[in-house]
N, CA, C and O of each residue as an XYZ file, in Angstrom:
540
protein
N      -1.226    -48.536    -59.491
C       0.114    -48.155    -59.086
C       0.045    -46.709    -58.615
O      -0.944    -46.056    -58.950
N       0.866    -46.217    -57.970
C       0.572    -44.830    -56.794
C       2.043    -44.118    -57.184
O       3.135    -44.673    -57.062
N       1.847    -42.973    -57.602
C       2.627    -42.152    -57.808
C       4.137    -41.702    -56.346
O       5.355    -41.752    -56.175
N       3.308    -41.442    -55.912
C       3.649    -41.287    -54.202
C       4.413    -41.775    -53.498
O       5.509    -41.548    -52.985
N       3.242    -42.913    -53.565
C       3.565    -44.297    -52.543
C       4.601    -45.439    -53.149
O       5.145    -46.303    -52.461
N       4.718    -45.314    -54.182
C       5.710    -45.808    -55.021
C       7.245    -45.003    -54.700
O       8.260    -45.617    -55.028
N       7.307    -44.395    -54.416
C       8.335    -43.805    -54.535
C       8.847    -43.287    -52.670
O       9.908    -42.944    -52.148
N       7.452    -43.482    -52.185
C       7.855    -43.152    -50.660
C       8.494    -45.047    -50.348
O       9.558    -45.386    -49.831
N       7.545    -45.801    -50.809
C       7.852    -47.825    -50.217
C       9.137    -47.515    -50.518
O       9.800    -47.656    -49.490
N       9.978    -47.076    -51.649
C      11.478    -47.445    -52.202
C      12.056    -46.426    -51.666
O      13.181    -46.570    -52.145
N      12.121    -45.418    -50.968
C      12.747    -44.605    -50.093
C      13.161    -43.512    -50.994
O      14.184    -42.828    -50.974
N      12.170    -43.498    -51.770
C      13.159    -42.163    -52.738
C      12.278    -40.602    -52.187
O      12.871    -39.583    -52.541
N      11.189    -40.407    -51.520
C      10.485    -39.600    -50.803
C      10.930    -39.722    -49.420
O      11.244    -40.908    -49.318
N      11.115    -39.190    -48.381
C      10.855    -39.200    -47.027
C       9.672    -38.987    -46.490
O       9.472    -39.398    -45.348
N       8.530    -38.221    -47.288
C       7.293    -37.890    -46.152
C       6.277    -39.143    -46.623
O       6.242    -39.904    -47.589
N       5.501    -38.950    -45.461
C       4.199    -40.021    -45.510
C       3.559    -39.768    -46.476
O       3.460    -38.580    -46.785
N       2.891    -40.798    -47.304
C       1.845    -40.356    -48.036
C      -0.314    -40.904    -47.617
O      -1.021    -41.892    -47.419
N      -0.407    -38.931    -47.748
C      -1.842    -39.402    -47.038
C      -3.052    -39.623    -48.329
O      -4.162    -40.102    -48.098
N      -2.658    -39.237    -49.513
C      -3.479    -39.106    -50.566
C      -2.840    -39.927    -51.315
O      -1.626    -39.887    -51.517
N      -4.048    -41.164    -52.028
C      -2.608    -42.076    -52.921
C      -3.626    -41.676    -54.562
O      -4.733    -41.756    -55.094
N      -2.349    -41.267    -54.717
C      -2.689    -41.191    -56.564
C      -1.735    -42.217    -57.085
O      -0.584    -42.519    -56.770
N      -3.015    -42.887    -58.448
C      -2.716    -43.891    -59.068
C      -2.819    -43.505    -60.760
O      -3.574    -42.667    -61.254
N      -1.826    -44.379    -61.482
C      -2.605    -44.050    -63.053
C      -2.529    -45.285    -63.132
O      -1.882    -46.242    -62.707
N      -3.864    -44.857    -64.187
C      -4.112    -46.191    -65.098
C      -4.650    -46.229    -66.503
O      -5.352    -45.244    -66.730
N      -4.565    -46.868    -67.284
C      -5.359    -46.716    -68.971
C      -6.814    -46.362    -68.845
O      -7.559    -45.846    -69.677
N      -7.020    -46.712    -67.758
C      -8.539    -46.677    -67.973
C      -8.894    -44.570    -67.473
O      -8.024    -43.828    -67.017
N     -10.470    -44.129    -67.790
C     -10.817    -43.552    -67.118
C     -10.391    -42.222    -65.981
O     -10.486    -42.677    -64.841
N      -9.958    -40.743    -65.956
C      -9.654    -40.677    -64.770
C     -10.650    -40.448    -63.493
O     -11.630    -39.901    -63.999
N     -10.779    -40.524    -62.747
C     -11.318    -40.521    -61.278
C     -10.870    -40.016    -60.051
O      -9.659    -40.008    -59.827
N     -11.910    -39.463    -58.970
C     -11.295    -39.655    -57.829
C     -12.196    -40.208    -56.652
O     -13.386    -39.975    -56.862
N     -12.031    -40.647    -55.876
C     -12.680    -41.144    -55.105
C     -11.956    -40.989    -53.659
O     -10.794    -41.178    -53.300
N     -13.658    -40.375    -52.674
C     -13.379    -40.171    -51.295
C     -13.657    -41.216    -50.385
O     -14.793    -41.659    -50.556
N     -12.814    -41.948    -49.180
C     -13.854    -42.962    -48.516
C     -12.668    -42.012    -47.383
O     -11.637    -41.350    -47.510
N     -13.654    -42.490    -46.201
C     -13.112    -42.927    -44.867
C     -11.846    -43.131    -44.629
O     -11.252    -42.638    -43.670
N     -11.160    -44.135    -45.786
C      -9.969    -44.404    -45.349
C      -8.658    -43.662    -45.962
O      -7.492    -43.750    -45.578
N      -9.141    -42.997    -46.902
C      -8.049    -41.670    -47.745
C      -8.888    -41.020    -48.982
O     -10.114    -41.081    -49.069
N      -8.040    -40.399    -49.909
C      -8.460    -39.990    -51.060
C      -7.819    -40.861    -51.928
O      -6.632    -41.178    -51.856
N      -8.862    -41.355    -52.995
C      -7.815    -41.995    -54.153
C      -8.093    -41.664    -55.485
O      -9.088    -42.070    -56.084
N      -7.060    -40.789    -56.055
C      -7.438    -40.215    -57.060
C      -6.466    -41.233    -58.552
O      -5.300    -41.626    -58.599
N      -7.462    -41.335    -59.432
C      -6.365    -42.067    -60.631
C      -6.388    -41.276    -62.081
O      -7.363    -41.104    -62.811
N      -5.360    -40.952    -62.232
C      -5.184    -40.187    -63.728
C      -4.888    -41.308    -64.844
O      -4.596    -42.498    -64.725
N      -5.044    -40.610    -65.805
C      -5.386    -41.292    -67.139
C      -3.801    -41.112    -67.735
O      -3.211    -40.037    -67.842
N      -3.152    -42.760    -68.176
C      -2.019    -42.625    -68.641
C      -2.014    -43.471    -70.206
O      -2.428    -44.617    -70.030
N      -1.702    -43.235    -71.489
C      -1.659    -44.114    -72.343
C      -1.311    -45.724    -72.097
O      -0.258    -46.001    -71.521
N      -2.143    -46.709    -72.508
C      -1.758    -48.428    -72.428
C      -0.110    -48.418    -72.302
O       0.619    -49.014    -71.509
N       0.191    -47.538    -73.359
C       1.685    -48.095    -73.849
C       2.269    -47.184    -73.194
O       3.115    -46.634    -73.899
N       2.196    -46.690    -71.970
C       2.908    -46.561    -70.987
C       3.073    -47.333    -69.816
O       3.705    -46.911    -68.847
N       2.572    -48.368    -69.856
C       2.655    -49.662    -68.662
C       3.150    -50.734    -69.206
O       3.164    -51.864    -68.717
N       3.756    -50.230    -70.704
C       4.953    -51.781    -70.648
C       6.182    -52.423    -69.730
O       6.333    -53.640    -69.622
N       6.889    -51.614    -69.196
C       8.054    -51.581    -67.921
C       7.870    -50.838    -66.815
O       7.170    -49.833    -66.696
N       8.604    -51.439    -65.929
C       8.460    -50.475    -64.800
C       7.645    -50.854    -63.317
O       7.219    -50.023    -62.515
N       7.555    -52.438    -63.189
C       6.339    -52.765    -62.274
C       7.453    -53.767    -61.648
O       8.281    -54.278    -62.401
N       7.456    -54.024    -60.327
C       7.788    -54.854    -59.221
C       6.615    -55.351    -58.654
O       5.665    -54.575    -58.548
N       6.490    -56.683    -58.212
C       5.668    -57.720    -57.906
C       5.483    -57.644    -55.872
O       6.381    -58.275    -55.314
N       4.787    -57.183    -55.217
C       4.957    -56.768    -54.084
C       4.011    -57.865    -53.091
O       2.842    -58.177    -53.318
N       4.935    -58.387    -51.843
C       3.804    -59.161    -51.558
C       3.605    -58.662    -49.605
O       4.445    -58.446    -48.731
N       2.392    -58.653    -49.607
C       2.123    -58.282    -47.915
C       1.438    -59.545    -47.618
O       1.233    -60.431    -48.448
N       1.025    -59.576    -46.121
C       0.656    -60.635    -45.458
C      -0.640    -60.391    -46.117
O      -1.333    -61.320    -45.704
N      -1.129    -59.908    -46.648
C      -2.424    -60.218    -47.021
C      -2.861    -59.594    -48.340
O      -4.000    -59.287    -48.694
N      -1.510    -59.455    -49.096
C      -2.030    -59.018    -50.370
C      -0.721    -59.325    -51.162
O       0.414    -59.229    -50.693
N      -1.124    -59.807    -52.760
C      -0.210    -59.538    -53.425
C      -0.395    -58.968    -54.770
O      -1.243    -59.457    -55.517
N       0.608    -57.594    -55.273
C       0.035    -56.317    -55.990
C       0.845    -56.164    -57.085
O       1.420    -57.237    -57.268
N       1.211    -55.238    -58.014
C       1.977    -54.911    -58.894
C       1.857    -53.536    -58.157
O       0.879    -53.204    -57.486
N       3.287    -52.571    -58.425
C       3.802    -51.420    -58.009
C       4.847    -51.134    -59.119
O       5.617    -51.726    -59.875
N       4.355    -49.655    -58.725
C       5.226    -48.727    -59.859
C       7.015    -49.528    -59.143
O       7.285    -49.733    -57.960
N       8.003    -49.831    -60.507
C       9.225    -49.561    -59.813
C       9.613    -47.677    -59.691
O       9.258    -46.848    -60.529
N      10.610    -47.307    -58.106
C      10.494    -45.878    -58.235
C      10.921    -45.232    -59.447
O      10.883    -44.014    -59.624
N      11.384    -46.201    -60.392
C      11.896    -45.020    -61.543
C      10.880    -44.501    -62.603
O      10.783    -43.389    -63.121
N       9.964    -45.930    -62.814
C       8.268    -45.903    -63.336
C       7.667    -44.604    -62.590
O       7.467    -43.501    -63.100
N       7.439    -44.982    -61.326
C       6.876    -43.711    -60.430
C       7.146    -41.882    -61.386
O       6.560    -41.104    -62.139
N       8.522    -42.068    -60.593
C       9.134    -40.911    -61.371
C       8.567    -40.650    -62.482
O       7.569    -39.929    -62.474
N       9.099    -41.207    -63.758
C       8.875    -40.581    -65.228
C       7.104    -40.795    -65.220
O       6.401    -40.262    -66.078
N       6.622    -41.536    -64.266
C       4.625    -41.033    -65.193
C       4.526    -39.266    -64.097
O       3.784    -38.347    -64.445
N       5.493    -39.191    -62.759
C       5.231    -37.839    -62.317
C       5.389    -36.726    -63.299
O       4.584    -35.974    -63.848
N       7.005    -36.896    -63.354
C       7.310    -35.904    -64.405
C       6.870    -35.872    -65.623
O       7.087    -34.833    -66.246
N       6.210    -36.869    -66.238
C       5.421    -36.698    -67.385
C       4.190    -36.589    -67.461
O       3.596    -36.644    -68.537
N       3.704    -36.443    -66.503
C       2.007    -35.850    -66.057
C       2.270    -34.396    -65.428
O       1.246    -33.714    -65.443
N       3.572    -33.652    -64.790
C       3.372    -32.622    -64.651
C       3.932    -31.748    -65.684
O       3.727    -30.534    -65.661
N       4.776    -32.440    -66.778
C       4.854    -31.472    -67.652
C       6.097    -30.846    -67.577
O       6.242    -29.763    -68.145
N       6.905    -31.298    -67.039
C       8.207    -29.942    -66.531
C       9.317    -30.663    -66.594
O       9.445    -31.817    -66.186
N      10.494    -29.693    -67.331
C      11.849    -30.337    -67.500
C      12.710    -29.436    -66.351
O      12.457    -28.273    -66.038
N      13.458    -30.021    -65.976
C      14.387    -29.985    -64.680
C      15.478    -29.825    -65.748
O      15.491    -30.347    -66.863
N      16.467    -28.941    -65.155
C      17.708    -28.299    -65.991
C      18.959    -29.020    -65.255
O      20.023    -29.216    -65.842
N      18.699    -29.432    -63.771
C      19.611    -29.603    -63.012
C      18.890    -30.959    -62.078
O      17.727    -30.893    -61.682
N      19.494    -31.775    -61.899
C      19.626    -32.529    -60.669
C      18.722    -32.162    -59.222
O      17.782    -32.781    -58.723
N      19.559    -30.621    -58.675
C      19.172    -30.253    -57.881
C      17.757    -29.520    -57.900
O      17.282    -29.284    -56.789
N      16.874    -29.051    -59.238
C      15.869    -28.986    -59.473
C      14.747    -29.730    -58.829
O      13.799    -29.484    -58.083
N      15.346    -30.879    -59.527
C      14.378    -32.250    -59.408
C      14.128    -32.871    -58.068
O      13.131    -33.504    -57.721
N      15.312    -32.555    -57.302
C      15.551    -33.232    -56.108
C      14.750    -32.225    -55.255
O      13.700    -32.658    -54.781
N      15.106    -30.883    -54.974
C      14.259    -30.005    -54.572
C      12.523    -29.845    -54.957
O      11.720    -29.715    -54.033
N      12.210    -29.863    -55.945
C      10.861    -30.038    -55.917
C       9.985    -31.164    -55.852
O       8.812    -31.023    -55.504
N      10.441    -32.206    -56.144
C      10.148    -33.709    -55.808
C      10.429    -34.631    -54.059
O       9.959    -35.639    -53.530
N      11.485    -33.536    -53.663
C      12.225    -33.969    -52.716
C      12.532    -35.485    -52.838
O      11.816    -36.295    -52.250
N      13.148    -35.714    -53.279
C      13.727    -36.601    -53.816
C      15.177    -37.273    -52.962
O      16.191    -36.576    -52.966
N      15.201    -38.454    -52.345
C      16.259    -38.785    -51.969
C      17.440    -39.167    -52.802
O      17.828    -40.333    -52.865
N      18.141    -37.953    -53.588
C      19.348    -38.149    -54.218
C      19.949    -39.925    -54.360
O      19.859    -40.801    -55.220
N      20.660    -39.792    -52.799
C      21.632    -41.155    -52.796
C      20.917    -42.613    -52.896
O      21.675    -43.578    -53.003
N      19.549    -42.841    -52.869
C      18.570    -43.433    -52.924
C      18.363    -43.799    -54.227
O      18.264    -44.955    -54.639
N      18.277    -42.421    -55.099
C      17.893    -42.698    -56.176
C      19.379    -43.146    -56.772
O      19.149    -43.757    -57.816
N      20.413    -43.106    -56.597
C      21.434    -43.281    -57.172
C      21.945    -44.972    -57.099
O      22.650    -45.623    -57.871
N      21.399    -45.267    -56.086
C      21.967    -46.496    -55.549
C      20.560    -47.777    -56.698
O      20.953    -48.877    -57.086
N      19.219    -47.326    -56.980
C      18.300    -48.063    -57.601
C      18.827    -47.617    -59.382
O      18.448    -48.302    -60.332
N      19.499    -46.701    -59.510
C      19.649    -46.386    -60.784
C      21.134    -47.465    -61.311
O      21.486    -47.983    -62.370
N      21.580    -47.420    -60.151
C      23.134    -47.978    -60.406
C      22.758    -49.754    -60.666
O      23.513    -50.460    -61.335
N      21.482    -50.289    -60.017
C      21.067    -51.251    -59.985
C      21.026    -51.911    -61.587
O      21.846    -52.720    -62.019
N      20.207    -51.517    -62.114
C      19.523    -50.883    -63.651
C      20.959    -50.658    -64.919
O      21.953    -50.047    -64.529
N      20.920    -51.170    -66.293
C      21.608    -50.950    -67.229
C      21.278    -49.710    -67.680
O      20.365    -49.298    -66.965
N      21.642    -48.703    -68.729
C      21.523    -47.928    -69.376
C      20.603    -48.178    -70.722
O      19.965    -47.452    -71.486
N      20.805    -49.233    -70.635
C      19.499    -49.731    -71.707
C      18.106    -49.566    -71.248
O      17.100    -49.184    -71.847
N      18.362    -50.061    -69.681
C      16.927    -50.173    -68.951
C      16.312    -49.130    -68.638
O      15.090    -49.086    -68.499
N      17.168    -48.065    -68.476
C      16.960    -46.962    -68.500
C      16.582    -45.475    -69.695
O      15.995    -44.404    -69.542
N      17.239    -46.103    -70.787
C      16.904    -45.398    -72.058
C      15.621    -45.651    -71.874
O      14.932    -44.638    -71.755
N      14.918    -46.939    -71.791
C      13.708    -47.715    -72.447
C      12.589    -46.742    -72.169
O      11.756    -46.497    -73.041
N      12.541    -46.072    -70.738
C      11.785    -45.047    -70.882
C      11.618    -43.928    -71.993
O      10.599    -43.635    -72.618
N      12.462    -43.565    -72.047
C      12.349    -43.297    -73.388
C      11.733    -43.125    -74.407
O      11.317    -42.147    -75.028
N      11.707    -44.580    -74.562
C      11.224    -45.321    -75.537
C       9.653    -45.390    -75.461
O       9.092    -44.868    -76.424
N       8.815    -45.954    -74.467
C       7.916    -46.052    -74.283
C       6.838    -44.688    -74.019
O       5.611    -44.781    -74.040
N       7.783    -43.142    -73.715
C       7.105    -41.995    -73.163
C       7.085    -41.439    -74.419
O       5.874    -41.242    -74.520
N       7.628    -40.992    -75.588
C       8.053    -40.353    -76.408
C       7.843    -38.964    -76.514
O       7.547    -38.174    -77.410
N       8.153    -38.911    -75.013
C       8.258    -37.202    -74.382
C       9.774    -36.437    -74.194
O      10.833    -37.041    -74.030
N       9.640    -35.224    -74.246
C      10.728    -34.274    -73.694
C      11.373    -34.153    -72.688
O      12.525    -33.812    -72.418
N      10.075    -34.627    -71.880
C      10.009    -34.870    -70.311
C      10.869    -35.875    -69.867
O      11.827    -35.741    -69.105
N      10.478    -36.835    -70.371
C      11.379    -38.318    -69.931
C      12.511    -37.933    -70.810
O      13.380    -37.708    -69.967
N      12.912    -37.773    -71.662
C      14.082    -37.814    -72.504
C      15.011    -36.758    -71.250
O      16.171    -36.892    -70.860
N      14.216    -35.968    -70.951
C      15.328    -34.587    -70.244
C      15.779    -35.269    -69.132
O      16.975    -35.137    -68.873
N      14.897    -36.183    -68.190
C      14.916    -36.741    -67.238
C      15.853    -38.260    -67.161
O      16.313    -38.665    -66.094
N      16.001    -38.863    -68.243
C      16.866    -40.132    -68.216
C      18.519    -39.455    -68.450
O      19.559    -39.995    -68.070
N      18.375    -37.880    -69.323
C      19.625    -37.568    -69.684
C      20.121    -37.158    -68.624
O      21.322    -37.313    -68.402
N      19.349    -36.587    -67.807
C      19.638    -36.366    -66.615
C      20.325    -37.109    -65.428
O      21.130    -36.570    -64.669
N      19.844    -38.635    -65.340
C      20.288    -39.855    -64.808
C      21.349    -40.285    -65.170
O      22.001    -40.918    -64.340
N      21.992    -40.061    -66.777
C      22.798    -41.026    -67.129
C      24.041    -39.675    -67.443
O      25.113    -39.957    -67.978
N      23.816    -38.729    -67.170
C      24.990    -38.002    -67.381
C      25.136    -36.854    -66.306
O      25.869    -35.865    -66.330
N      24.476    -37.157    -65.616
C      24.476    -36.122    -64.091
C      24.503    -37.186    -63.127
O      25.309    -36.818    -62.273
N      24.086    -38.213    -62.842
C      23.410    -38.905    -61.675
C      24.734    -40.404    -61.764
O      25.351    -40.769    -60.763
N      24.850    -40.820    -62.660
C      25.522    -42.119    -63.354
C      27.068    -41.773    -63.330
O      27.886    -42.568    -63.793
């Protein structure tokens, strides 16, 4: 799953992505070919309980971060609590109304659950953020 690219497919990024970073339980790595950089960071098992959409192309079919998954393994791999909305949106560049319209999708349960599964500061600052700034 791709940090990035997860979040550029669901429109919550506007720019292209030329470097795809992925996490996974396993190992971290990076690897150079020809066709990009692919770098994968190391995320706990029991952070890939929720959060995956089933994606299908003409010639592939994948699991993908959903963008809100995306989100909380960013912000919880970089470490940083956002005070404001406009924080987050500014340094993430982040398509606000985008993200508002996939959040509105989603219960408040579904959304705590992160939470639940990160048992970080990070995600906690970041869902409170969603459900009482964004919601």
């Amino acid at each position: 799953m791709t940090l990035a690219a997860a979040r550029s497919y669901n429109q919550l990024n506007p720019e292209a992505v030329y470097a795809i970073t992925s996490v996974t339980p396993k190992n971290a790595t990076e690897i150079k070919t020809p066709l990009g950089n692919f770098s994968y960071t190391h995320l706990a098992f029991k952070h890939f309980e929720i959060g995956f959409q089933r994606v299908q192309t003409q010639t592939a079919v994948f699991l993908m971060a959903t963008p809100l998954k995306a989100l909380c393994d960013l912000v919880y791999l970089q470490k940083r609590l956002y005070e404001k909305l406009a924080e987050l949106e500014a340094d993430l560049r982040l398509n606000l109304d985008e993200l508002k319209v996939m959040l509105r999708s989603l219960s408040n349960h579904e959304i705590q659950n992160f939470s639940k599964i990160y048992h970080s500061k990070y995600i906690d600052n970041l869902v409170h953020l969603f459900l009482w700034e964004l919601l």
